[in-house]
MDAnalysis code that builds the backbone (N, CA, C; Angstrom):
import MDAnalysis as mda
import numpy as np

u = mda.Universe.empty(690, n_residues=230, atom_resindex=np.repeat(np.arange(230), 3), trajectory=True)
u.add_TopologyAttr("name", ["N", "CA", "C"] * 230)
u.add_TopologyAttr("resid", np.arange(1, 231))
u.add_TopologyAttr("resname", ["UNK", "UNK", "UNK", "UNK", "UNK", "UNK", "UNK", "UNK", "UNK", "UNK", "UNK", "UNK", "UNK", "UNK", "UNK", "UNK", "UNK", "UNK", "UNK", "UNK", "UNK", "UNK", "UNK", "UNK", "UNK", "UNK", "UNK", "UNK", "UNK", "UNK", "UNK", "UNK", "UNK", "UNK", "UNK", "UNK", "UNK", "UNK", "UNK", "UNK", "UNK", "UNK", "UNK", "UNK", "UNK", "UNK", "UNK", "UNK", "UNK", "UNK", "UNK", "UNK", "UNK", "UNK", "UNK", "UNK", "UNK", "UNK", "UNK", "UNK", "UNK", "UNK", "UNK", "UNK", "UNK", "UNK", "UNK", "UNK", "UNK", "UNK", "UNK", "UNK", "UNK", "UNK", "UNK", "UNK", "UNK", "UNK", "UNK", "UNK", "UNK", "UNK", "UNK", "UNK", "UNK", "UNK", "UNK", "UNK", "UNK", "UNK", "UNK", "UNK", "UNK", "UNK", "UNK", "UNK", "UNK", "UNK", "UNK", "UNK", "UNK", "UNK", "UNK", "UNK", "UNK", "UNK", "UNK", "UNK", "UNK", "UNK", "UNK", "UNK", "UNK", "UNK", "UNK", "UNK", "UNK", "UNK", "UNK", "UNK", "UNK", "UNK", "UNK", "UNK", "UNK", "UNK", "UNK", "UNK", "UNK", "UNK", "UNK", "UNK", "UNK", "UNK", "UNK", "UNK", "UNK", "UNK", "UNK", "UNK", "UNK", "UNK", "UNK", "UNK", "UNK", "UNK", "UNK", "UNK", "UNK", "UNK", "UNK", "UNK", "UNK", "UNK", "UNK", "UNK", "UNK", "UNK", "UNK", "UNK", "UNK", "UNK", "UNK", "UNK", "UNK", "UNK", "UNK", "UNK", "UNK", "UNK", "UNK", "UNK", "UNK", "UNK", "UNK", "UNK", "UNK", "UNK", "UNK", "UNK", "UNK", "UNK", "UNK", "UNK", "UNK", "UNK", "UNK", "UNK", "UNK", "UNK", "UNK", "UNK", "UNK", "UNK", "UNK", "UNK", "UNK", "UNK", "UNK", "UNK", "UNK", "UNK", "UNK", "UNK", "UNK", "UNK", "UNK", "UNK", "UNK", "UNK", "UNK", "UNK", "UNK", "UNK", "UNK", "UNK", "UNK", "UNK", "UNK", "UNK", "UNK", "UNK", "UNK", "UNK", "UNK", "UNK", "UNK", "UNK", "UNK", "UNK"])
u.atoms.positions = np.array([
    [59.528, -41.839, 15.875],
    [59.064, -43.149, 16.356],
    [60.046, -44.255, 15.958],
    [60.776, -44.290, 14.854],
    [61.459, -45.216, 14.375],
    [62.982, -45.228, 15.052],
    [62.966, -44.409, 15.845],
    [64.819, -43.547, 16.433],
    [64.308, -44.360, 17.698],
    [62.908, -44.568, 17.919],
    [62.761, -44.822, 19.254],
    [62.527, -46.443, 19.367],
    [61.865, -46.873, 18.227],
    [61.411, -48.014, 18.652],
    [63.620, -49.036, 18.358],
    [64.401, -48.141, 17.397],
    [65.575, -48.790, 17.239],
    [66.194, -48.810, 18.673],
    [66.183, -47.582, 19.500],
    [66.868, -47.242, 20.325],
    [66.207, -48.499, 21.610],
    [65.197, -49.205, 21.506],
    [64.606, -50.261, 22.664],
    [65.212, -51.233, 22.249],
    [65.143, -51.244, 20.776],
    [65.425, -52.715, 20.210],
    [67.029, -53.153, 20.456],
    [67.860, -52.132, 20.613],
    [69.307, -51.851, 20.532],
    [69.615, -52.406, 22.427],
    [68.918, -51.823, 23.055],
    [68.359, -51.872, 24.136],
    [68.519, -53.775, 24.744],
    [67.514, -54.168, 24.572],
    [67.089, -55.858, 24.349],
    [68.342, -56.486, 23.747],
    [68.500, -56.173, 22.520],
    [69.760, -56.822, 22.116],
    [71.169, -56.784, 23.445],
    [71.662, -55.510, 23.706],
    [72.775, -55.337, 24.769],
    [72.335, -56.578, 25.700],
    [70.825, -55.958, 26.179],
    [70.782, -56.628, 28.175],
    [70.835, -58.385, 27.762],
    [70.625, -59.186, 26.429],
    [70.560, -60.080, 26.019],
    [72.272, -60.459, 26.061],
    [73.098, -59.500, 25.484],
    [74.335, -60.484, 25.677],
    [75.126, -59.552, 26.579],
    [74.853, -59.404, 27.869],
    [75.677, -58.642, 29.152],
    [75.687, -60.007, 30.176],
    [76.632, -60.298, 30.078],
    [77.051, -61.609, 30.809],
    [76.869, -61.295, 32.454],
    [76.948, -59.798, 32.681],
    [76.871, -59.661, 34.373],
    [75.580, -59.841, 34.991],
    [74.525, -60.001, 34.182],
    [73.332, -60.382, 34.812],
    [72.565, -61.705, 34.684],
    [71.837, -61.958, 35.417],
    [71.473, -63.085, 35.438],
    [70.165, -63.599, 34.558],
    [69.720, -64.359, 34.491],
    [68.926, -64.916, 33.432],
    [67.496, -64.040, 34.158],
    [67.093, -64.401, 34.835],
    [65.353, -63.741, 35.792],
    [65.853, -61.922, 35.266],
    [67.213, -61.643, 35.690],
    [67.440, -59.921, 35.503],
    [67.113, -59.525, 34.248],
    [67.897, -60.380, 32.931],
    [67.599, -59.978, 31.517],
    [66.419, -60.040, 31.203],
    [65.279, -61.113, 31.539],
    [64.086, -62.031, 31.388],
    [63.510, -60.082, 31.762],
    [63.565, -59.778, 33.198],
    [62.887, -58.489, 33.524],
    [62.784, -57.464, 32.042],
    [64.578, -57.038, 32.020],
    [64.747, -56.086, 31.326],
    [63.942, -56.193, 30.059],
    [64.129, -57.324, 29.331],
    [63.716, -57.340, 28.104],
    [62.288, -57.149, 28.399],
    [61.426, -57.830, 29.203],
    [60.161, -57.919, 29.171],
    [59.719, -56.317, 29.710],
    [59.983, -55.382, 29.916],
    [59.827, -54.205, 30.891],
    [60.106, -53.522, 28.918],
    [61.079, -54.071, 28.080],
    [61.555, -53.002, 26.785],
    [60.555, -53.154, 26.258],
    [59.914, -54.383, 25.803],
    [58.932, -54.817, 25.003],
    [57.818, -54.223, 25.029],
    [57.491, -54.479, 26.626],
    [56.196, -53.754, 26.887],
    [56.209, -51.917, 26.321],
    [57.639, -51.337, 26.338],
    [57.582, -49.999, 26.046],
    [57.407, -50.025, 24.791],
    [57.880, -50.862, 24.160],
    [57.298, -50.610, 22.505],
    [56.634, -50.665, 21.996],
    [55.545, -52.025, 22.712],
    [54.079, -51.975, 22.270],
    [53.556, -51.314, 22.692],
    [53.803, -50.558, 23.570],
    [53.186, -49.631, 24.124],
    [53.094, -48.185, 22.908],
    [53.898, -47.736, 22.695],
    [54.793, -46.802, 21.765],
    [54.134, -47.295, 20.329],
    [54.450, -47.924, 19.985],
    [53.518, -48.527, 18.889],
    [51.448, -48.337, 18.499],
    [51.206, -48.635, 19.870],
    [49.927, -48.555, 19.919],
    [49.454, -47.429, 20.028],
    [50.245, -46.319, 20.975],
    [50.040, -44.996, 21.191],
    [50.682, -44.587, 20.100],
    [51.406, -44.831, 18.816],
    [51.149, -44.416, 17.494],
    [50.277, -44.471, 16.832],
    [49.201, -45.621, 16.964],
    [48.939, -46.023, 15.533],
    [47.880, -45.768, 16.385],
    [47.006, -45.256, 17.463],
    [45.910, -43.991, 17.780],
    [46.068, -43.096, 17.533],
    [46.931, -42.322, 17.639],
    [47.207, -41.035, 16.996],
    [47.042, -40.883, 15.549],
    [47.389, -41.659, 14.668],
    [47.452, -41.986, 13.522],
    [45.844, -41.783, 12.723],
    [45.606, -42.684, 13.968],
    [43.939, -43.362, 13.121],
    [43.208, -42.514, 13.822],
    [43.429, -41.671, 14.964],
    [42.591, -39.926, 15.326],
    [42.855, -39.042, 14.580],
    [44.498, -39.018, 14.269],
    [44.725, -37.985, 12.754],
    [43.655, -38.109, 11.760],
    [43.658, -39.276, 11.440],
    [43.166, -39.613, 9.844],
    [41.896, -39.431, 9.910],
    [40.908, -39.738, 11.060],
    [39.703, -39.537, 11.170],
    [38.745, -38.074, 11.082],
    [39.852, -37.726, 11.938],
    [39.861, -36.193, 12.023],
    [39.585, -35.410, 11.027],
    [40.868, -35.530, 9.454],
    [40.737, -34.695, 8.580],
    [39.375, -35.863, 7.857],
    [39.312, -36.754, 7.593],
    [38.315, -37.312, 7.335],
    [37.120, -36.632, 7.558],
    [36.872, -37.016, 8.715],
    [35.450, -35.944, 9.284],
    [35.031, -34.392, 8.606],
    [36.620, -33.853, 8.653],
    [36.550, -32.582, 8.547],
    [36.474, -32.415, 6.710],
    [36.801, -33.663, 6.109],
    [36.390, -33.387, 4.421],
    [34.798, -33.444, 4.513],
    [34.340, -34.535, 5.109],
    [32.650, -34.910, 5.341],
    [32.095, -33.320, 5.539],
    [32.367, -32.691, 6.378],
    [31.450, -31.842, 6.977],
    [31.354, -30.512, 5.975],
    [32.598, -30.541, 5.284],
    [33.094, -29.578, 3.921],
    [31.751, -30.133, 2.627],
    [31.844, -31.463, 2.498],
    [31.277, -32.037, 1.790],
    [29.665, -31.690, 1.903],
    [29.296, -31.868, 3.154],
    [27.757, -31.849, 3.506],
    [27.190, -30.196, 3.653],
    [28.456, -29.485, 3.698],
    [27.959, -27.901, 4.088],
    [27.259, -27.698, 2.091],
    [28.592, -27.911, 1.429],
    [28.045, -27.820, -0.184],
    [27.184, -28.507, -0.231],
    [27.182, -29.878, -0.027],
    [25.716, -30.409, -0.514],
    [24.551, -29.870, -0.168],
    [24.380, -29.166, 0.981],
    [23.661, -28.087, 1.516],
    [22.859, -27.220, 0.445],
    [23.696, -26.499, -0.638],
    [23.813, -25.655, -1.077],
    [23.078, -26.101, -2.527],
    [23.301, -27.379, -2.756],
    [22.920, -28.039, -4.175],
    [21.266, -28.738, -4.126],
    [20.865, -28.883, -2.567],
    [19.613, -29.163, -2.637],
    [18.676, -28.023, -2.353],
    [19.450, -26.984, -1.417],
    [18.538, -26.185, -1.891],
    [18.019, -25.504, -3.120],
    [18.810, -25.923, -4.083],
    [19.064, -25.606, -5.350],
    [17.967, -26.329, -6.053],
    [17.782, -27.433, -5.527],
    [17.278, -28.445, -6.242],
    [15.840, -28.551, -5.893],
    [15.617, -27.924, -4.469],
    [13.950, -28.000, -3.896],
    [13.851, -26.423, -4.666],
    [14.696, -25.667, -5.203],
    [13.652, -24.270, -5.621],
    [13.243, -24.567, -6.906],
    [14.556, -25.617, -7.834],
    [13.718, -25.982, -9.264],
    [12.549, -27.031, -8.920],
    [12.393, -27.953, -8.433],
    [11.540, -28.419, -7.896],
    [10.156, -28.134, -8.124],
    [10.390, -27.124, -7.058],
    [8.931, -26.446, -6.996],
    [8.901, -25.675, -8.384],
    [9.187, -24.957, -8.723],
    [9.447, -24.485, -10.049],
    [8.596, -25.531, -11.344],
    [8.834, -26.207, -11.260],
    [8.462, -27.360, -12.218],
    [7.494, -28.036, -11.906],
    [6.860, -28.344, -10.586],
    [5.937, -28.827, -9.681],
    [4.807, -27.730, -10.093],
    [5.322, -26.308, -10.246],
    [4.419, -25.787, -10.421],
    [3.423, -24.986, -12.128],
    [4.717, -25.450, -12.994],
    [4.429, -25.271, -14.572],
    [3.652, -27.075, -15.058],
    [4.327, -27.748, -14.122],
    [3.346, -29.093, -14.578],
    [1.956, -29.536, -14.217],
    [1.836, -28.567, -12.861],
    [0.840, -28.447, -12.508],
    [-0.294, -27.797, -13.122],
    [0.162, -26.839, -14.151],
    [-0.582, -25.935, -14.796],
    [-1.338, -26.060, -15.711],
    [-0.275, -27.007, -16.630],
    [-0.278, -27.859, -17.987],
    [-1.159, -28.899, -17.456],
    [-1.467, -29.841, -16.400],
    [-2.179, -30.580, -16.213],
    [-3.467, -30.433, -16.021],
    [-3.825, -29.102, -15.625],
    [-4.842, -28.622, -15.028],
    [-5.695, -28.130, -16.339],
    [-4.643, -27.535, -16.997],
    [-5.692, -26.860, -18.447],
    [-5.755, -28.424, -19.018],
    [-4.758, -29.669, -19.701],
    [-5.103, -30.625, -20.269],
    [-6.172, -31.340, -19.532],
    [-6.413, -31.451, -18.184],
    [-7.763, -32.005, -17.785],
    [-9.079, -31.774, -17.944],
    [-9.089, -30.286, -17.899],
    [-10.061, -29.169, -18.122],
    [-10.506, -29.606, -19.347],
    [-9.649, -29.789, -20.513],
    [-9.893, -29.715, -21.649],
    [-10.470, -31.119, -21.845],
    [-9.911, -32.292, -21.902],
    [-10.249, -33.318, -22.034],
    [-11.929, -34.064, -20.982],
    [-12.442, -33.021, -20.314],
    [-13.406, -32.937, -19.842],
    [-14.535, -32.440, -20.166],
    [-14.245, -31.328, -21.211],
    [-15.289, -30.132, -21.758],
    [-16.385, -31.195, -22.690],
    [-17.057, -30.462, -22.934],
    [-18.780, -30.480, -23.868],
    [-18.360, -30.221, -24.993],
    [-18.823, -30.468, -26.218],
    [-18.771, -29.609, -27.213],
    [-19.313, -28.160, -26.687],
    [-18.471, -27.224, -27.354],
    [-19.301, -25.980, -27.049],
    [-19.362, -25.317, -26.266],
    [-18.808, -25.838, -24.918],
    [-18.664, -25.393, -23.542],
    [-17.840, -24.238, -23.525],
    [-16.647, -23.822, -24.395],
    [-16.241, -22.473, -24.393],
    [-15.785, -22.608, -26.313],
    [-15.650, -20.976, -26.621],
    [-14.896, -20.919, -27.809],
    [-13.674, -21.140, -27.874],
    [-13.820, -21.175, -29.569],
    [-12.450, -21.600, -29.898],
    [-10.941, -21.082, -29.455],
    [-11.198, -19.662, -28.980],
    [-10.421, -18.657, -28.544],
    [-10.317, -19.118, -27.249],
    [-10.685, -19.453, -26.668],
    [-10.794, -19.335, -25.110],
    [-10.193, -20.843, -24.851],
    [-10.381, -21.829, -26.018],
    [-9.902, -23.297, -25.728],
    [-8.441, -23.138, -26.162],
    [-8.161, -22.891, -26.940],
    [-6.569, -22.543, -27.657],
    [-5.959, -22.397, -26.532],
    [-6.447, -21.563, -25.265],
    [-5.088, -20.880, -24.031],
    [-4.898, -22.261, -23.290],
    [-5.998, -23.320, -23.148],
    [-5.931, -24.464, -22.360],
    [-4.791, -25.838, -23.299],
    [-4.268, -25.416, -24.193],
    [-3.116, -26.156, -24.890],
    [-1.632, -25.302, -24.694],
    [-1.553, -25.481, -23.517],
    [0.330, -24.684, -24.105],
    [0.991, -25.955, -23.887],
    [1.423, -25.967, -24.197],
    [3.155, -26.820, -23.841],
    [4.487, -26.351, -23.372],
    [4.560, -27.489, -22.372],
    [6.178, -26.918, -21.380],
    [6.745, -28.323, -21.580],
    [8.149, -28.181, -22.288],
    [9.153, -29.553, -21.772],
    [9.261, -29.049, -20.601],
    [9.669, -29.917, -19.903],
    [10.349, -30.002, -18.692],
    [11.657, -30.667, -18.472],
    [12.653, -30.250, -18.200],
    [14.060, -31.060, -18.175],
    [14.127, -30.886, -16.761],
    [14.655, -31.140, -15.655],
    [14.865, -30.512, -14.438],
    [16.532, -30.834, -14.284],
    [17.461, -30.005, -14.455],
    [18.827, -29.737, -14.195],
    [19.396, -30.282, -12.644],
    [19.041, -30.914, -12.139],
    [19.757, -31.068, -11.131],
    [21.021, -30.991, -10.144],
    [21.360, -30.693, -9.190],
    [22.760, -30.300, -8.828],
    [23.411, -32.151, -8.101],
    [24.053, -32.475, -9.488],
    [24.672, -33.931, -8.503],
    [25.990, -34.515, -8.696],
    [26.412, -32.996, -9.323],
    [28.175, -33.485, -9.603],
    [28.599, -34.048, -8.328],
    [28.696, -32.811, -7.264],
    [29.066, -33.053, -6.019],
    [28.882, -34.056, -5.085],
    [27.715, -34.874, -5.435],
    [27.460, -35.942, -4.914],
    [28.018, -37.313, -5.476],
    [28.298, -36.624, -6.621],
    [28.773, -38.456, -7.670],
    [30.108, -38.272, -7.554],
    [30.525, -36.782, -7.475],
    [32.430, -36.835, -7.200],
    [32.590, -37.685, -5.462],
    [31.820, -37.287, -5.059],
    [31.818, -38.139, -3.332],
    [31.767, -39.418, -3.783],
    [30.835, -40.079, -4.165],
    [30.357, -41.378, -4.024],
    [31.563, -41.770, -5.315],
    [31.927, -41.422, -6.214],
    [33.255, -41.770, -6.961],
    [34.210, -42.208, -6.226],
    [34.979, -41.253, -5.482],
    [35.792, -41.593, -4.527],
    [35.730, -42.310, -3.749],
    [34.554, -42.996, -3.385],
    [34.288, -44.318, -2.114],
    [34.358, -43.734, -0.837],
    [34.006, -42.683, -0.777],
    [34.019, -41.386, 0.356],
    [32.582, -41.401, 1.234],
    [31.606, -42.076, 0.302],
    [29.691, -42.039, 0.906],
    [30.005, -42.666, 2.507],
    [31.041, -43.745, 2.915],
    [31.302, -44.672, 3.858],
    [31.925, -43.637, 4.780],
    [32.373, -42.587, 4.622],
    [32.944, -41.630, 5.640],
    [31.815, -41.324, 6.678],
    [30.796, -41.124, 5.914],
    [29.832, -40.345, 6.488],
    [29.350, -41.387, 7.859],
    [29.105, -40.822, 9.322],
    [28.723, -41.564, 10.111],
    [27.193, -41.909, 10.573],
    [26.672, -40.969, 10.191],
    [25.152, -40.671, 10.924],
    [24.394, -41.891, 9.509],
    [24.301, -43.114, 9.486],
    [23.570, -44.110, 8.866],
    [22.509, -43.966, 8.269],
    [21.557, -42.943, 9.084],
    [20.278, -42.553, 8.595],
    [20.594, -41.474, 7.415],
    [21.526, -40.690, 7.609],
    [21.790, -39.525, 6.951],
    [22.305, -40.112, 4.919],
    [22.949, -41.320, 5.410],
    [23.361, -41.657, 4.339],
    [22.419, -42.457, 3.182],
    [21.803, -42.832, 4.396],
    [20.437, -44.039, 3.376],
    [19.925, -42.830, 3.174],
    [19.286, -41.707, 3.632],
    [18.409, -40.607, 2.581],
    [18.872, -40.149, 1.368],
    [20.273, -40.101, 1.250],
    [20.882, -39.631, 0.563],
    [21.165, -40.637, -0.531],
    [21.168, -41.837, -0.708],
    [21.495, -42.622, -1.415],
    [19.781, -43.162, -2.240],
    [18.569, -42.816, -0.641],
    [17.253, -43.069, -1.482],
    [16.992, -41.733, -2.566],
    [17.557, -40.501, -1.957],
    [17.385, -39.197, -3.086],
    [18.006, -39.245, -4.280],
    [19.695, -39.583, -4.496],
    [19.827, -39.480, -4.879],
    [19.982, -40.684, -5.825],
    [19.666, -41.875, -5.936],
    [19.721, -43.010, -6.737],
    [18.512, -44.105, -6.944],
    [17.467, -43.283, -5.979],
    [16.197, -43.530, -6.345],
    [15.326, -42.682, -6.511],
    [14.950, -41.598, -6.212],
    [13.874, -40.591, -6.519],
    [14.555, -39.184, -7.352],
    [15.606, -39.156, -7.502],
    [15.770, -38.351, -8.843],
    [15.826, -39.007, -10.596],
    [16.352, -40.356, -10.341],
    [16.688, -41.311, -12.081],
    [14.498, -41.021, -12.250],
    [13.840, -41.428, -10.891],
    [12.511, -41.963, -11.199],
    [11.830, -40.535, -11.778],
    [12.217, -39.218, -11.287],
    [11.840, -37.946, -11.577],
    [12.139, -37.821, -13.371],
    [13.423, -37.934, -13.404],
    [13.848, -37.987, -14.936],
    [13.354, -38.771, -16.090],
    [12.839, -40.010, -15.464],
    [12.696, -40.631, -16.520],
    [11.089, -40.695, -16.404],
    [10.214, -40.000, -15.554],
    [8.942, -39.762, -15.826],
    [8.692, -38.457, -16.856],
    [9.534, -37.425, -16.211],
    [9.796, -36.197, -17.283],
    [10.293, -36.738, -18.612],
    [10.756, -37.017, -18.867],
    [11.133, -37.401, -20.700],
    [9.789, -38.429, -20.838],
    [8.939, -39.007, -20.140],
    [7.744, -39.929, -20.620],
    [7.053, -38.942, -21.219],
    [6.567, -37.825, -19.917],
    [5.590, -36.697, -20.054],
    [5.847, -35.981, -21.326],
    [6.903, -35.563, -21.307],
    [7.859, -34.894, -22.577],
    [7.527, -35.569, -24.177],
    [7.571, -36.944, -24.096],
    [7.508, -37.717, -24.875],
    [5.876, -37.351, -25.670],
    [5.181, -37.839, -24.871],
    [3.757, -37.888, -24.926],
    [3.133, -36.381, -25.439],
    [3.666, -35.254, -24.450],
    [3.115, -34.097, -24.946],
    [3.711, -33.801, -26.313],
    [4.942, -33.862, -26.770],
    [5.452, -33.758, -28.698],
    [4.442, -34.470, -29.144],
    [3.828, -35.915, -28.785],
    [3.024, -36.436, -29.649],
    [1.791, -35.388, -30.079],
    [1.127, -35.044, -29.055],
    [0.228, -34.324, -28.787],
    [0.384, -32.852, -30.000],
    [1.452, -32.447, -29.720],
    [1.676, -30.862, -30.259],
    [1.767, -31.623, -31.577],
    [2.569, -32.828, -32.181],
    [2.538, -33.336, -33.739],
    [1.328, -33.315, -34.216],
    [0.635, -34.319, -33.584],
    [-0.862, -34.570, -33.430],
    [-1.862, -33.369, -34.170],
    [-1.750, -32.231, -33.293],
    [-2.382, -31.105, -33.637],
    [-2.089, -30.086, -34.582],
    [-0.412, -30.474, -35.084],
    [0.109, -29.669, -36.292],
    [-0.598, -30.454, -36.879],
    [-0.728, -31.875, -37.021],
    [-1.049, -32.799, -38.699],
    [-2.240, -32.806, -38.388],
    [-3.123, -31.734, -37.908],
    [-4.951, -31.515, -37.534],
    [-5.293, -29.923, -37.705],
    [-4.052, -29.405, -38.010],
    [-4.447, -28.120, -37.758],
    [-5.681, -27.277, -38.695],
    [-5.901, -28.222, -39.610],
    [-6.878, -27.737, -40.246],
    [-8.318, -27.775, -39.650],
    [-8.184, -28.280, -38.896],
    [-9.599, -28.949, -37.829],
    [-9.921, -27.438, -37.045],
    [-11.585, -27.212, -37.018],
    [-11.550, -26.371, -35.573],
    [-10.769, -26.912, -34.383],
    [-10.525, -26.230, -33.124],
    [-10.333, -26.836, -32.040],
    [-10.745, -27.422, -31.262],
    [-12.279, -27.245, -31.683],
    [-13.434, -28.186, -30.803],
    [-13.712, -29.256, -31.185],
    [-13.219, -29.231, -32.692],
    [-13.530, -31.266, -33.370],
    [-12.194, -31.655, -32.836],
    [-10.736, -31.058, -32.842],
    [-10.130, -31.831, -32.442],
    [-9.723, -32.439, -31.235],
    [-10.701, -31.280, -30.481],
    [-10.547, -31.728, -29.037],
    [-11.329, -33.174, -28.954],
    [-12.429, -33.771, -29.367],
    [-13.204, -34.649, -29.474],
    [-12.377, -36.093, -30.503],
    [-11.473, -35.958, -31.094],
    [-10.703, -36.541, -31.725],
    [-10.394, -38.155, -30.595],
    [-10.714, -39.428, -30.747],
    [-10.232, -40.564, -29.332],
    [-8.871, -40.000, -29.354],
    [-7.729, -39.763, -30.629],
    [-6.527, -40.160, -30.040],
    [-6.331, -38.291, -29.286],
    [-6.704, -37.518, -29.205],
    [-6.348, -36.966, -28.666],
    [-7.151, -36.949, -27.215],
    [-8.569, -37.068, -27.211],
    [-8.819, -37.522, -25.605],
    [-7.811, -38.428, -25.084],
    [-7.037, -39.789, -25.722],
    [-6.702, -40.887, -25.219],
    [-4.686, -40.072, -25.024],
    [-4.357, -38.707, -25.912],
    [-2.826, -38.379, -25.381],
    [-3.186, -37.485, -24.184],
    [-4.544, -36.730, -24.433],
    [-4.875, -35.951, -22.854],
    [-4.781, -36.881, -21.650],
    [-5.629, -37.997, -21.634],
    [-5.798, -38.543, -20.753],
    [-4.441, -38.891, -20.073],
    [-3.714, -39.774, -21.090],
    [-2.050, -40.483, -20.837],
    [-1.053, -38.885, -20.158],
    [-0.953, -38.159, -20.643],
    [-0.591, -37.127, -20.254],
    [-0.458, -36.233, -18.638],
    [-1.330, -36.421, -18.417],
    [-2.496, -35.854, -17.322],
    [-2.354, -36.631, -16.289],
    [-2.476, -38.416, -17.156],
    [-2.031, -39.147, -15.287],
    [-0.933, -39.264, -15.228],
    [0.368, -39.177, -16.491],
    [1.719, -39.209, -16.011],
    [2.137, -37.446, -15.169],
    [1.241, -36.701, -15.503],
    [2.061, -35.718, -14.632],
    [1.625, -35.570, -13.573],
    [0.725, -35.775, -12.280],
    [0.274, -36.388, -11.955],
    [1.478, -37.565, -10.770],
    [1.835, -38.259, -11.583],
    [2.757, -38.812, -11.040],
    [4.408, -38.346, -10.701],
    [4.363, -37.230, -11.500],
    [5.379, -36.163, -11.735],
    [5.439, -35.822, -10.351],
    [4.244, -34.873, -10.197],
    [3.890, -33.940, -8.974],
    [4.397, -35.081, -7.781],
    [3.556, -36.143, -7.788],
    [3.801, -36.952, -6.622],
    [5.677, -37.368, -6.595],
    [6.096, -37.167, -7.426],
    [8.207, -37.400, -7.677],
    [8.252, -36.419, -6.766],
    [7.657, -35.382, -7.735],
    [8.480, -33.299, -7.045],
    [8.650, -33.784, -5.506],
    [7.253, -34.069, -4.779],
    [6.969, -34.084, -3.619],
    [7.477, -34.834, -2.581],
    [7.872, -35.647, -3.143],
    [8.919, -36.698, -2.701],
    [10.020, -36.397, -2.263],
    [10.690, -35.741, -3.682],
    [11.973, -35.778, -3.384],
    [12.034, -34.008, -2.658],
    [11.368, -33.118, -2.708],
    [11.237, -32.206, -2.137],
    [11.060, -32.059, -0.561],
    [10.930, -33.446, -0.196],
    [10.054, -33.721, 1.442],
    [11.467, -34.490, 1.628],
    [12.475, -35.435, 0.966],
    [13.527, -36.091, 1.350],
    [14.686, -34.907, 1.089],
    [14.949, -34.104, 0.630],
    [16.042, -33.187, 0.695],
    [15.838, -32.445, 1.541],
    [14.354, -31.881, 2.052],
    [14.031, -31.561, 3.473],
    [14.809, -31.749, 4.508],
    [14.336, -33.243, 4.678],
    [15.275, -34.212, 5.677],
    [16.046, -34.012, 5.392],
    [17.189, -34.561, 4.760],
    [18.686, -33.854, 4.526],
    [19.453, -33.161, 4.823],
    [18.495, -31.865, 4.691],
    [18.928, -30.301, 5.156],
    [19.126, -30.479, 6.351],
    [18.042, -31.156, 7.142],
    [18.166, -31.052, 8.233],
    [19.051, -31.347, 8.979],
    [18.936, -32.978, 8.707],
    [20.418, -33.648, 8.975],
    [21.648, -33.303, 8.983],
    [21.771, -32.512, 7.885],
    [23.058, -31.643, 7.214],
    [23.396, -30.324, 8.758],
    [22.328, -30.089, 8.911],
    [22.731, -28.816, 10.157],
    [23.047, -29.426, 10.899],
    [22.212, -30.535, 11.385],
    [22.582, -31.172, 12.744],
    [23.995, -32.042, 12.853],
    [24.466, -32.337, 12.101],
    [26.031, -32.751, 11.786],
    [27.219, -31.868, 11.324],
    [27.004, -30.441, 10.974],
    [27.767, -29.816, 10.750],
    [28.227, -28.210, 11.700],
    [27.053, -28.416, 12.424],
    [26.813, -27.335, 13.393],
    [27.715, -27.264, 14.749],
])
């Protein structure tokens, strides 16, 4: 391009000082060179910016096939955890509901287990994208706002309800070491432990309603993800 645009310019210069033609003749020539260069120019710098788009696109679609791969990852722990918190909630409700007396001591003991919950998430791949200033590649608008509501609003809100829940249930398990001398039926009757059942129970609860969330928006995603990469 540069051999070519010299070789017009070299061009213009000559028909500019060739004394055998007339002023309207050079006026032509030059205006007939010009036009070839902007021309030449413009039909570069499309090519250029179709090149660039091109491999662009083609990192995006690399990008979205893995991300593919990290939410499904992420809806199987999901459910996974959706479904051990569910469990734990169900016996702490149970419990914080009972009679005196309503079952033995043996039979109340199984309705206390405890599960931390951490949920590992897959989001290197997404923060190495959005690092790079790469999220703006992506074209489909809708595709990107899900992705930016999943991943920078309904996973931080997942995490930081899990370390609440987390929080609350250690109290609970402390609670019942520094009681352990108690049957299990006075300490079930204990306010502060009705009042960590209760707290407990509606934060997970709110857990479930995260899982479900973000389990129903990586959905979408997926979807999206086929329909742009297919």
């Amino acid at each position: 391009m540069q051999d070519e645009l010299t070789k017009h310019g070299l061009k213009i210069y000559k028909t500019m000082a060739d004394r055998k033609h007339s002023f309207g003749e050079k006026l032509k020539e030059i205006v007939i060179e010009i036009l070839i260069i902007v021309f030449a120019v413009s039909l570069s710098i499309y090519l250029h910016g179709w090149s660039e788009n091109r491999h662009e696109q083609k990192e995006v679609r690399e990008f979205l096939r893995g991300l593919k791969g990290d939410l499904d990852g992420d809806i199987r722990q999901l459910q996974e955890n959706h479904h051990l918190i569910n469990t734990v909630m169900t016996n702490f409700d149970r419990a914080s509901q009972l009679k005196k007396g309503e079952l033995p001591d043996s039979t109340l003991k199984h309705l206390f287990v405890y599960n931390i919950i951490t949920t590992h998430l897959n989001t290197a791949r997404y923060e190495g994208f959005k690092s790079s200033s790469k999220l703006g590649l992506i074209e489909e608008d809708s595709l990107r706002q899900n992705m930016l509501i999943y991943y920078q609003q309904l996973l931080p809100d997942i995490l930081y309800n899990e370390g609440f829940v987390n929080q609350v249930e250690k109290q609970m398990l402390d609670f019942e070491l520094d009681k352990s001398d108690l049957p299990i039926n006075d300490f079930l009757y204990l306010p502060k432990t009705r009042g960590l059942l209760q707290l407990t129970t509606h934060n997970m609860g709110i857990s479930l309603d995260r899982y479900d969330s973000a389990i129903a928006k990586a959905t979408v995603i997926i979807k999206q993800i086929d329909k742009e990469t297919r």
